[in-house]
PAMAR-561287 format. One record per residue (C-alpha): residue in three letters; x, y, z. Coordinates in steps of 0.5 Angstrom, whole numbers, always signed. Layout:
residues N
   res       X       Y       Z
   ALA       X       Y       Z
...
This chain:
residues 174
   res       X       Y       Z
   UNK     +19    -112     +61
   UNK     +25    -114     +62
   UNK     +31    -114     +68
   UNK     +34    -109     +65
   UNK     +29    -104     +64
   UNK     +29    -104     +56
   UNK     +23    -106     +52
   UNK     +23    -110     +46
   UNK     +20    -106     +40
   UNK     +23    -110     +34
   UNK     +27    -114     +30
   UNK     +32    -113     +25
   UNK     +29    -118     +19
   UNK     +35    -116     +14
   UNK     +38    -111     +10
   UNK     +34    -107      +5
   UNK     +37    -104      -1
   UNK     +46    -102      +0
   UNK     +45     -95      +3
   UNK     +44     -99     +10
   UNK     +37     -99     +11
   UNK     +34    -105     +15
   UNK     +27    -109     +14
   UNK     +24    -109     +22
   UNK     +20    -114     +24
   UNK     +15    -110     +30
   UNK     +14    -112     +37
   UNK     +10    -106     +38
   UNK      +3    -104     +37
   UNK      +5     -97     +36
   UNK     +10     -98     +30
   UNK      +9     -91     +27
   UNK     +12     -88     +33
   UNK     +17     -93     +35
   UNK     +21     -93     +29
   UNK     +20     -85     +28
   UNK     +26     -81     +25
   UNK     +29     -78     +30
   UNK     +27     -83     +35
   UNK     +33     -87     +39
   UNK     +33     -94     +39
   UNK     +38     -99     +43
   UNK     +40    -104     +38
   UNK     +43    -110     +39
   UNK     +47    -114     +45
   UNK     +51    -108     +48
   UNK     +44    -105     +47
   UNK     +47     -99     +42
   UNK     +44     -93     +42
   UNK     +43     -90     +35
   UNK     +38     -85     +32
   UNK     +32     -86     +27
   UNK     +34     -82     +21
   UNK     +29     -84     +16
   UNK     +23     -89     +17
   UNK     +17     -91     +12
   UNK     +14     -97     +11
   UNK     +13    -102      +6
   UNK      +8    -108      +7
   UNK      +7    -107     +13
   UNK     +13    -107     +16
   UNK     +18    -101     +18
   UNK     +24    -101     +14
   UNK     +29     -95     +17
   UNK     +36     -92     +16
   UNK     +40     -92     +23
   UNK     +45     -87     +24
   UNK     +52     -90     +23
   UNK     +50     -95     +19
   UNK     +52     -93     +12
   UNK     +53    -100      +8
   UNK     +49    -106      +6
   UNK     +55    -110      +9
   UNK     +53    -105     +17
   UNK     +46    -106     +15
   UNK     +47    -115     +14
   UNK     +51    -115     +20
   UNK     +45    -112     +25
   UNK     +40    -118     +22
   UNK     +37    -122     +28
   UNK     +39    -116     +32
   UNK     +33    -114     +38
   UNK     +32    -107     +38
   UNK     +29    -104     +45
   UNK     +27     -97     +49
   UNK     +27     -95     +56
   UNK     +21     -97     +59
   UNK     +22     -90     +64
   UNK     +20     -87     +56
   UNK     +13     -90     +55
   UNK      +7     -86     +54
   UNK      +1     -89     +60
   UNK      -4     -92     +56
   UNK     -12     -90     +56
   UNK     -15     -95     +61
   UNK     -17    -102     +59
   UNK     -10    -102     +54
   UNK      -4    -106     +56
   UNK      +4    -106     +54
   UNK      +5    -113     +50
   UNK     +10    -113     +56
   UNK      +5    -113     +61
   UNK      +2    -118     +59
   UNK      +7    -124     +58
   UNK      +8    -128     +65
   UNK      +1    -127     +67
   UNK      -3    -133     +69
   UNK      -9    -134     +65
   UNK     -15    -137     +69
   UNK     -21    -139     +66
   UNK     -29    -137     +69
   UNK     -29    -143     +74
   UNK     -22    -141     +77
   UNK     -18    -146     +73
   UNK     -11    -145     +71
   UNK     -10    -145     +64
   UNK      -3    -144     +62
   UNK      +2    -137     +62
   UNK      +2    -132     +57
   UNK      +9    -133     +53
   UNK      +7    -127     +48
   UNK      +3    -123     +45
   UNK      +2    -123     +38
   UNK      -2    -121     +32
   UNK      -2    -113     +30
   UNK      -7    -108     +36
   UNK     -14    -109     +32
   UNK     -12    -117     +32
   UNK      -8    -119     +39
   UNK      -8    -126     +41
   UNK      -5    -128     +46
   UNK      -1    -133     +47
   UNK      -1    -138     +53
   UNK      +4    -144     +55
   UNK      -1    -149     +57
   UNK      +0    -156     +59
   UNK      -3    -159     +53
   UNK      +1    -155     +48
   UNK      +1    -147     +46
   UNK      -6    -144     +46
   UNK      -9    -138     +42
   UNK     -13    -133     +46
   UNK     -16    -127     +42
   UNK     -15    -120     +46
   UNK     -22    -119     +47
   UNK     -27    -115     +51
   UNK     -32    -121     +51
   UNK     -27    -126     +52
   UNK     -21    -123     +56
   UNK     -26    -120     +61
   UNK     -21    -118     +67
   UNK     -14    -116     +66
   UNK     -10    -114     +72
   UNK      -2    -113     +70
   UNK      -1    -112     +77
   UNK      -3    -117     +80
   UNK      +0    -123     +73
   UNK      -7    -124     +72
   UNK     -13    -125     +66
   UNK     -19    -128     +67
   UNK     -23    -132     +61
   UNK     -30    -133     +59
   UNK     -27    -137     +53
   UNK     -33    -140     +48
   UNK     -33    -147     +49
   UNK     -29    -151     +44
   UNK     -24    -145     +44
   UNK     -19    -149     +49
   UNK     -18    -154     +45
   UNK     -19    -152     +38
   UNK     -14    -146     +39
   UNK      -8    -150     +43
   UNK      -3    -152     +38
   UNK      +2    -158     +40
């Protein structure tokens, strides 16, 4: 989460067609209902509230129709910009799940107690997340799995692994 409270749940890619709809790039798990019409999002830097006013989806990602923007011109000019949602309005999750935010700033640790890095990002759609972890020796790519992520506690910034052998060093990008 962030200090203000907001939750980053996407990104304007571009500008689709010359109504003023937007390709977005998700930062969500839950993309159907983030970008559903009807739904307020904060866009940009002054965090802007604007209401979905339709939604579908072409491959893969949401492409939407914002209210006030009307124009290719409007739509190009949102490129880049983050769209965000109260954390206060997020929907507890079943236990054993976790919002992307929770997890980034968590230390990760390995079965022996050693420290492996931070993770920095969560990536990959919720049926393929890994997470992404600072690691002295570079980047490195963890699956979020039971077998492998076997205790996550958001709360107290910790996730222990029982990495494979190998996965460390095969995963760790420079």
């Amino acid at each position: 989460m962030t200090t203000d409270g907001l939750i980053l749940v996407g990104r304007v890619a571009r500008a689709h067609g010359n109504k003023g709809q937007v390709i977005v790039n998700p930062e969500t798990d839950f993309p159907d209902q983030r970008f559903a019409a009807g739904t307020t999002l904060l866009v940009g830097p002054k965090s802007e509230a604007r209401t979905v006013t339709s939604a579908r989806f072409h491959q893969g990602r949401p492409v939407i129709a914002l209210e006030g923007v009307d124009t290719m011109d409007a739509a190009d000019a949102l490129a880049g910009a983050e769209l965000r949602v109260p954390a206060a309005g997020l929907a507890p999750l079943p236990d054993g799940t976790y919002y992307r935010h929770d997890l980034v700033g968590c230390e990760v640790i390995d079965s022996e107690g050693r420290v492996v890095g931070a993770v920095a990002a969560v990536e990959g759609p919720l049926e393929m997340s890994r997470l992404v972890i600072n690691a002295p020796h570079g980047e490195v790519l963890v699956p979020l799995v039971a077998h492998i992520c076997v205790d996550i506690d958001p709360v107290l910034k910790r996730i222990r692994i029982a990495a494979p052998d190998g996965l460390i060093d095969l995963n760790a990008r420079k």
